[in-house]
Structures are given as structure tokens and as C-alpha cells.
N, C-alpha and C positions, 0 to 999 in steps of 0.2 A: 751368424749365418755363413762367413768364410769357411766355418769348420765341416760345414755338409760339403760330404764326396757329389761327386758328380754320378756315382753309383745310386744311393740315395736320392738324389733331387731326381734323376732320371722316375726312377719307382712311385717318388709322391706326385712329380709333375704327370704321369700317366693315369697314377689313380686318382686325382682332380678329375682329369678329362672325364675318365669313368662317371666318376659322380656329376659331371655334367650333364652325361646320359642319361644316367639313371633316373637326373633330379625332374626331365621330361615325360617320361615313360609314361605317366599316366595324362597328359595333353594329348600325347603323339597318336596313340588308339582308343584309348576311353576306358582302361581297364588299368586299375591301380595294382602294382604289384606288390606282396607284403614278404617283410622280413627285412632287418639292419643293416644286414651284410651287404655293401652295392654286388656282388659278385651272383648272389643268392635272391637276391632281387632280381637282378637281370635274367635269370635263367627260369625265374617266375614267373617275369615278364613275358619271355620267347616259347616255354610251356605251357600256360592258357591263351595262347592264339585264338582258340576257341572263343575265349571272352571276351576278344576285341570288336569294339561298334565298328560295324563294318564303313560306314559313311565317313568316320575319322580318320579311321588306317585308310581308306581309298585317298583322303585330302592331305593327311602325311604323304602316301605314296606321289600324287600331283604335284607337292611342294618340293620333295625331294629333284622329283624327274625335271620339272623344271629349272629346278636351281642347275642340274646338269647341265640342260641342254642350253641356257644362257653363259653357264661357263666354260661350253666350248668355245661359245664364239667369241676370239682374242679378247675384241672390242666390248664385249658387255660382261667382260670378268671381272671388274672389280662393282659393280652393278648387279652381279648375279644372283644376290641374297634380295635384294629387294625389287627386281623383275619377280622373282620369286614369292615374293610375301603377296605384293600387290596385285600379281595376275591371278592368285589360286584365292584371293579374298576376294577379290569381284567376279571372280567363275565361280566359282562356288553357291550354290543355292542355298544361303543362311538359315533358313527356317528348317529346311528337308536334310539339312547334314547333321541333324542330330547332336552337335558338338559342343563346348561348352564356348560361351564369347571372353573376349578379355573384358569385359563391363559385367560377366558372372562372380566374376572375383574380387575385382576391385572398378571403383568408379575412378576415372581420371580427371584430377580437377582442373578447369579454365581460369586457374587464380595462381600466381605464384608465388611460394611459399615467404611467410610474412616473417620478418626478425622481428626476433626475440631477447633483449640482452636483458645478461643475470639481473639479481637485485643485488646491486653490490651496499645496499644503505640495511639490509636484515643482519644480521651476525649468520655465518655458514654452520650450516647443519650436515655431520658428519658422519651421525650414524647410519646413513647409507652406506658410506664409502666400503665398510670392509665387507658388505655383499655385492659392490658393483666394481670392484676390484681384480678380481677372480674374472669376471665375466671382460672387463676391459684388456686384461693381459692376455686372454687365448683368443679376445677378437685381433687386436693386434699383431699376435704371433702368426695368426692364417693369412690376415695383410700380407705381411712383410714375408713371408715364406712364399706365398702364389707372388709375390712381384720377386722375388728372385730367382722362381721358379719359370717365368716368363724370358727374365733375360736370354739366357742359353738356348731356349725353345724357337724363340723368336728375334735373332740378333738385327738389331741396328744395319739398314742397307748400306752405311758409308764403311762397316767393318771396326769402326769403333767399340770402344770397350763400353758397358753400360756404365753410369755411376750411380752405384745400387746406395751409395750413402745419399745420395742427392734425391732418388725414388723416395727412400724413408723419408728423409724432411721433407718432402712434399708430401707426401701422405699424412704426417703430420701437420702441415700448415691448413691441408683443405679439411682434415676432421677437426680441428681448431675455431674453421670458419663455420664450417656446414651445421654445427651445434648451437649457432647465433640463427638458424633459419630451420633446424626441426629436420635435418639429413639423417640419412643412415650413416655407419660407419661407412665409409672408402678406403679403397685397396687396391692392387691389382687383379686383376681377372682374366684367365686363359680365354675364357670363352669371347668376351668383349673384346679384347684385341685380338684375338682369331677373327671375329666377325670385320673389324675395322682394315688391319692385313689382308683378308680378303676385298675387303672393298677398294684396295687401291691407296691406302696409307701409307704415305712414307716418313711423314716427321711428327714430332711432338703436336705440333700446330691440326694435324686431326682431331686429337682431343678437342681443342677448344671450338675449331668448327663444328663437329658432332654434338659437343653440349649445346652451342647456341640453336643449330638446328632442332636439337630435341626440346627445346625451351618453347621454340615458335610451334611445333607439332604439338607439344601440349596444352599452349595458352589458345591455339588457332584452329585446332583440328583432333581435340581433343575425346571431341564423340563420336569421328569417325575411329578413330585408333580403337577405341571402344568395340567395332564391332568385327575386328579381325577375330578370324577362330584360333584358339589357343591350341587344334592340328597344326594349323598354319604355323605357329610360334614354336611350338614343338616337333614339326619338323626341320625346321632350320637350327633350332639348337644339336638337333642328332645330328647333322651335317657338321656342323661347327663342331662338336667334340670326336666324331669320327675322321675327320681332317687333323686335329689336336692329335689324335692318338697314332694316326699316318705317319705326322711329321717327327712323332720321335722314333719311327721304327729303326732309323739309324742308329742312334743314340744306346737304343736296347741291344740291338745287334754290338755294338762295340762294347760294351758292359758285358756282354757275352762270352764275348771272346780275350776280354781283357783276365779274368779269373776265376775262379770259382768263389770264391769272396767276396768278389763283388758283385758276381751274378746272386747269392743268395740274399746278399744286406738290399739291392735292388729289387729282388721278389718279397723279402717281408715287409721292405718299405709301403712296395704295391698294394698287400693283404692287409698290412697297417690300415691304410687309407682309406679303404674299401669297407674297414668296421670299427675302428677306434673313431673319436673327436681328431678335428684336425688339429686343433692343438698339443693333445697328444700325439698326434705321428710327428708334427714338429719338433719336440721334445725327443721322441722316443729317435727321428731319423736322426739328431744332432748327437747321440748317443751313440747309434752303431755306427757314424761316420768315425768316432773318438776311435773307437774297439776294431774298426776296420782300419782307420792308420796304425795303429799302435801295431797289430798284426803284421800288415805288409812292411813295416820300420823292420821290426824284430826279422822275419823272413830275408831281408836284404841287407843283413849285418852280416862283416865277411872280414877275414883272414887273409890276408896276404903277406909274403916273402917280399921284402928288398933284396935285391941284387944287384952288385956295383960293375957294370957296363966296362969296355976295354977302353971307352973316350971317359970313364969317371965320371958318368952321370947314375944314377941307380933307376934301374926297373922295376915293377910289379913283375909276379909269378907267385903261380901253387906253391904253396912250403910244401914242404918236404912231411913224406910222413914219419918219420925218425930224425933225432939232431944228431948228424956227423960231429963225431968226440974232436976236440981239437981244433974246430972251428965257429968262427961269428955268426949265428944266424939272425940279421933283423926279419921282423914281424912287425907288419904293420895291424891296426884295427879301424875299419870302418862302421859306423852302424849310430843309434840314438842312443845306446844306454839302456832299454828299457829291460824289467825283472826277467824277459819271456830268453832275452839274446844270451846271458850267462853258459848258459848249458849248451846251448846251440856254442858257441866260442871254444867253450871250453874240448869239446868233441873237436873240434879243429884244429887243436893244435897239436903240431910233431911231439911226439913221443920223446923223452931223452934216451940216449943209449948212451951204454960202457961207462968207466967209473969216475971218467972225466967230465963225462956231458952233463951240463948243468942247463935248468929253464929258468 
């Protein structure tokens, strides 16, 4: 994951966001929108307006406005996602909003989930492996890509460096555990630490408050959670990914203005994301990160003249475009070596003249 440009992670960590959008749209108004593409989706979305339940897009729009108007005020900003949740779920007239409940889709259990260890006394049956093999390498690949994708987005308030090997083995240890108790795979997620960032998180030690609290809301208050509207859930994820996709407008701008190379590996990264598997844009971004260094290497290979100073120390300078007969010229080379720099070098160097001058 070193070898992804910041050009690249910039592109996937915005088309994530994207598809955080996207993956709301049909909560947020009541109208599912079709087609693969998140980009084509979204404008599916925004051109049958028409088709949105008007009661849902009203309680998006309420969940929206208030999560504003709580985040203006200093004091109730890191609080202002769930002022939000909790005010627009009990105003809200449940029956008459027309809208689908989070107990439509799934029941929330009041049991927590019970371990389960292997049978380690049967002999291991393997003929699964090479069909969940496949499926375990691009779950992990999208892990480990949105948690590196996160560092940069969202750095560390003490200004520290993130240690993204110490992130994998943790993610490794709790998918290790969580498969003794029936878990999903775990990873990192823009959206979730968007939401937590927002809330006033400043250290690791969030997580672990946030899971215990989530523990007790669902062993304790589990069929109230049940009856929030998933407007409500879906408008707070479209905030949380339009905030994601705010915070990197810097990031775009500087990719921008940095080159045309990396402005384009940055947009097909984006378009990437937006319609391939994210495993494949994984793959495919670690790929034009290679083809985009190799490019910019090759581009800043360069030619320079030694020159011996009147104190006898030697300076860099332009060579010369012809070699004066009769005299020393050093030439230095800077550059990686790569197939692209030959011809480029070679165009750089002075000419010999008269029938002395040798190169």
C-alpha cells in the first residue's frame, strides 16, 4: 500500500465517499435509483425527483437541517449527529411518514452474540477454501485500502504519523476474534470515523467507548433503535459523506495543480471506484501509482555540466550545446535508469565538434 500515490488514494478515498452516498439514496427519499455506475446512479437519483415520497425527502430534509443547526452551536458539535437522529425520530409522526423503519429490514437482537469455537477433534475440510479464497483476498484488500485511505483524510490531532502496519494487525487480530462470535469482516471506514470525528473523538479509546455503548443500545434498547426511520439514518449518512467529500477538497485542488498526471491517475482512480469492485480499483490504483512514478522518475532525469570554481570546488551548469575541441568537459547524470530516460539523455547531450572533440 506505500506504493499508492497520494494522487490515487486521493481519487479512491473520494469515490468511497461517493459510494457512501450513493449506498443511502434509496433510505434518504424512498426512491431507489438504478444503474452500477455510483456516478449514474446519482444523477438517476437527482432526475426522478419526481419519484421521491415526499414524507421521507421532507424527514431527510429535517434531519439534515437540524444536524446544522445543532452544529452551529460550539457546544453541541460534537453531539450534533445524534441531536439529530433523536429529535427528527420522535417528531416525526412514525405511522403518517410513509417511510421504511430500521426493524423493516432487520430485527435487532437483545442477546449477544454467542462463541462459537472450531471443531478442532473432525479432520479440516478444504474444499471450500479455493472458493472463499478469492472472496477473503478482495475483502481484505478494501479493509486495508479505506484504513489507509483514512489516515491522510483524517490525521491524528497530536500530528503524529499514523502506523498503518499496527492498523493491519489490528484488523487482523479482531477478524481473528470476531469469527469465534459470528462477526462480519472489520475494517476501516470513512464513514464511521467521519461520524466519530464529528462527534468530538480524539483518541483511539473512542472506539472502545462507542463499541461498549453500542453493546448496551442493543442488549437494552434494542427495540427502540428499531423504530428510528431509515430517512433519519439516511440523512445523516449523506451528511457524513458530503462532509468526507468537503474535507478533501484541498487535497483535489493540490493534485490539481501538482500535474496533469496526476490530475488524470486521480480522475480514473475516481471513475474507477465509482464502477469497478473495490478490489479492483485497489489493484488497478496500485498499478497507475507504479506507471505514474515511473513517468514522473523518467521526466526528472537530467544532464548537467561540472565546472571547476576559481576556490576548486566544482559546480553544476547547463552543458554546453557543442564540446569545445581541446577541452575537459565533465557531465554529470541524474535520474532512475528507467527504458523511458535513454532517449530523453541522449537528446541532452552536447554535440562533439572539429576533429579533435571526442564524447
Amino acid at each position: 500500500m506505500s506504493f499508492v500515490s497520494n494522487a490515487v488514494m486521493t481519487g479512491f478515498s473520494t469515490g468511497i465517499a461517493l459510494q457512501i452516498i450513493t449506498g443511502v439514496l434509496k433510505d434518504a427519499p424512498g426512491y431507489k435509483p438504478e444503474g452500477h455506475n455510483k456516478l449514474y446512479r446519482l444523477g438517476n437519483w437527482l432526475w426522478h425527483v419526481g419519484d421521491w415520497r415526499l414524507a421521507a425527502a421532507l424527514t431527510t430534509v429535517a434531519t439534515s437541517g437540524v444536524w446544522a443547526a445543532a452544529r452551529a452551536v460550539r457546544r453541541l458539535e460534537p453531539v450534533a449527529l445524534l441531536i439529530a437522529r433523536v429529535t427528527v425520530s420522535v417528531t416525526v409522526a412514525l405511522p403518517a411518514a410513509d417511510g421504511v423503519l430500521v426493524r423493516d429490514i432487520a430485527a435487532i437482537p437483545s442477546t449477544p452474540p454467542s462463541f462459537t469455537a472450531p471443531d478442532l477433534t473432525a479432520a479440516p475440510d478444504l474444499s471450500a477454501s479455493p472458493h472463499l479464497l478469492r472472496g477473503a483476498v478482495s475483502v481484505a484488500l478494501v479493509a486495508l485500502a479505506q484504513a489507509v485511505g483514512i489516515a491522510p483524510s483524517l490525521p491524528d490531532p497530536d500530528g503524529t504519523r499514523s502506523d498503518i502496519n499496527g492498523d493491519f494487525r489490528s484488523q487482523g487480530y479482531a477478524n481473528l476474534a470476531g469469527g469465534l462470535f459470528q462477526a462480519l469482516p472489520s475494517g476501516g471506514s470513512l464513514s464511521r470515523t467521519g461520524v466519530a470525528v464529528s462527534a468530538g473523538a480524539r483518541t483511539r479509546w473512542a472506539g472502545v467507548v462507542s463499541g461498549v455503548f453500542l453493546a448496551l443500545v442493543v442488549l437494552l434498547c434494542g427495540s427502540v433503535a428499531e423504530r428510528i426511520p431509515m430517512p433519519v439514518i439516511g440523512g445523516l449518512i449523506l451528511v457524513v459523506g458530503g462532509e468526507l467529500i468537503r474535507g478533501k477538497r484541498h487535497d483535489i485542488l493540490l493534485v490539481l495543480r501538482t500535474s496533469w498526471m496526476s490530475a488524470g491517475a486521480m480522475v480514473l482512480a475516481f471513475v474507477a471506484t465509482t464502477r469497478l469492485p473495490l478490489q479492483q480499483t485497489v489493484i488497478l490504483g496500485a498499478a497507475l501509482s507504479l506507471i505514474l512514478y515511473c513517468a514522473q522518475a523518467a521526466r526528472q532525469a537530467k544532464l548537467v555540466a561540472l565546472v571547476r570554481a576559481d576556490d576548486g570546488r566544482w559546480r553544476t551548469a547547463e552543458p554546453a550545446a557543442a564540446l569545445p575541441p581541446g577541452e575537459v568537459t565533465v557531465l554529470d547524470y541524474a535520474g532512475s535508469s528507467f527504458l523511458a530516460e535513454p532517449p530523453r539523455i541522449e537528446a541532452q547531450l552536447p554535440a562533439p565538434t572539429g576533429p579533435a572533440a571526442r564524447c
